[in-house]
C-alpha positions in Angstrom: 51.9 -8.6 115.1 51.9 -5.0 114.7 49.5 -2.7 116.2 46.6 -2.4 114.4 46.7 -6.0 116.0 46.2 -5.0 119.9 43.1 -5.3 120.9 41.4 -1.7 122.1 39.4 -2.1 125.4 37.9 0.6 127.7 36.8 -0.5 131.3 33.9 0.6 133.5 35.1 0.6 136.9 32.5 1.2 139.9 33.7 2.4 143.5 31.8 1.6 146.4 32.1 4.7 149.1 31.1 3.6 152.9 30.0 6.7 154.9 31.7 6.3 158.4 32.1 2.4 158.2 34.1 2.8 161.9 34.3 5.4 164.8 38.3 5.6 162.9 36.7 6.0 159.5 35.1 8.6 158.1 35.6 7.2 154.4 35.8 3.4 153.5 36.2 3.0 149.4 36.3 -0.5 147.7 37.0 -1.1 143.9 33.7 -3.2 143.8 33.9 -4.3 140.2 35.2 -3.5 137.0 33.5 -5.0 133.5 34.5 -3.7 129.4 32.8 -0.9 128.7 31.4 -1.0 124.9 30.4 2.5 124.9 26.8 2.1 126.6 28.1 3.6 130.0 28.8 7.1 128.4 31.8 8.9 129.0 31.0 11.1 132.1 31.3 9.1 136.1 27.8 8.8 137.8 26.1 7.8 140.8 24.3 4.5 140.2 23.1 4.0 143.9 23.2 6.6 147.6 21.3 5.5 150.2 23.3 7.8 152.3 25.5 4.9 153.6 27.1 3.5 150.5 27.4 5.0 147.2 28.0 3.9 144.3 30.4 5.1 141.6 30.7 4.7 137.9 33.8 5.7 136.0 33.5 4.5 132.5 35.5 4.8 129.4 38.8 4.0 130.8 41.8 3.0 128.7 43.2 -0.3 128.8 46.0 -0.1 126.4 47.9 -3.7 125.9 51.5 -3.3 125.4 54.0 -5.6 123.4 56.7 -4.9 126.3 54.7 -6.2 128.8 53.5 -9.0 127.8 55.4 -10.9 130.8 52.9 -9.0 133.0 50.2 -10.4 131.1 51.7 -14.1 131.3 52.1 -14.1 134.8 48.5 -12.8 135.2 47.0 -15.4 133.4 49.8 -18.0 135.1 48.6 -17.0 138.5 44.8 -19.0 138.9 43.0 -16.1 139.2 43.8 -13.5 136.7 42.7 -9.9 137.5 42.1 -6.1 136.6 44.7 -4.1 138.4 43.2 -0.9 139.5 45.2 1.9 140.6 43.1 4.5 142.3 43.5 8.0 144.8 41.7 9.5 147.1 41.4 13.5 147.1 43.3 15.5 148.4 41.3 18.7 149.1 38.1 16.1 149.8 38.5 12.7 151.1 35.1 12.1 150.8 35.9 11.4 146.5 38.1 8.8 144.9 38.7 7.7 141.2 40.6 5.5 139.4 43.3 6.8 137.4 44.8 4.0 135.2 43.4 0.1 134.6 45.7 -2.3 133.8 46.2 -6.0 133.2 49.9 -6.4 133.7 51.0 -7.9 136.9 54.4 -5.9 136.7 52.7 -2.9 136.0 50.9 -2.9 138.9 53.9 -3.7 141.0 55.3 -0.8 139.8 52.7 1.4 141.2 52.9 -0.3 144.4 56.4 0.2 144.6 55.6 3.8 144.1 53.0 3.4 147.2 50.2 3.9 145.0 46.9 2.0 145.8 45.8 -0.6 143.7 43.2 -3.2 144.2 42.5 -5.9 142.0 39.5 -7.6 140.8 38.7 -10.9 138.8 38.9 -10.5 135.7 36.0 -12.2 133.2 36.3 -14.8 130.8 36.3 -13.2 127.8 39.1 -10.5 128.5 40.9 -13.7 129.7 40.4 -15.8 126.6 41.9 -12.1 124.7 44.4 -11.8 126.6 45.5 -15.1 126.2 45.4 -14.8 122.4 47.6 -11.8 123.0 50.3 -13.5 125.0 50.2 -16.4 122.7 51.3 -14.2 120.1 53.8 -11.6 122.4 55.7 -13.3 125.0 58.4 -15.2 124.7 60.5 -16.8 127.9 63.6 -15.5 128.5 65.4 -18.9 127.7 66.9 -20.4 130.8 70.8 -19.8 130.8 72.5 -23.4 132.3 74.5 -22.9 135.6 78.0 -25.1 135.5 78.2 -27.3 138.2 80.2 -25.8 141.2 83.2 -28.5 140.7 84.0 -27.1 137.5 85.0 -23.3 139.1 87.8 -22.4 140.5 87.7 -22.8 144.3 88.9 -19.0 144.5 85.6 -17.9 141.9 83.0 -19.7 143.8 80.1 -18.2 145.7 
């Protein structure tokens, strides 16, 4: 497979915003959903909904690149029953009040990279027709590391064992 053969998706990713959901809170944000985008969402993030409560976010036209090297992400997104987006997002700096989502991925050690790196990411299921792609892709990308046999303990020396 070369790759011409990866399949290009954009996502549309919409954050919900809570205005002072507890006397602790002023800000509560929640990665409400995120669905392919084909192009009919534009390019530019919008406000599909403020009641002055809860808004609601837009943020189409995001990447989501599939790569060969991670395609034991992939697997053990699809291997875990409920396969997901992984969202990482941030909330600004100079005005808590905004957040966005920087990068959409669908590899499971990609996103546990970014936690590691105490970034937020949030996940959401994932529908079945990226699934059924995704699938196709790991079909043709991953292979197992094969499984190296252990020797029985009676056959090391006393002194090597551990």
């Amino acid at each position: 497979m070369n790759d011409s053969d990866i399949p290009d998706l954009r996502a549309a990713v919409r954050i919900d915003r809570l205005r002072q959901p507890s006397r602790w809170e002023d800000w509560r944000f929640n990665i409400a959903e995120v669905v392919v985008d084909e192009g009919a969402f534009g390019t530019e993030r919008r406000v599909l909904r403020d009641d002055g409560h809860c808004t609601q976010w837009l943020f189409p036209n995001l990447p989501v690149t599939l790569h060969h090297d991670e395609a034991e992400g992939y697997y053990l997104n699809l291997s875990s029953g409920s396969p997901v987006w992984f969202v990482m997002w941030r909330i600004g700096d100079a005005d808590p009040s905004l957040a966005w989502p920087e990068i959409v991925t669908l590899s499971y050690n990609e996103a546990g990279r970014w936690l590691d790196a105490q970034e937020r990411v949030d996940n959401v299921p994932l529908d079945t027709g990226v699934r059924a792609a995704l699938q196709a892709f790991v079909d043709a990308n991953y292979r197992p590391e094969p499984k190296k046999r252990k020797r029985p303990v009676s056959f090391i020396a006393p002194e090597d064992r551990r």
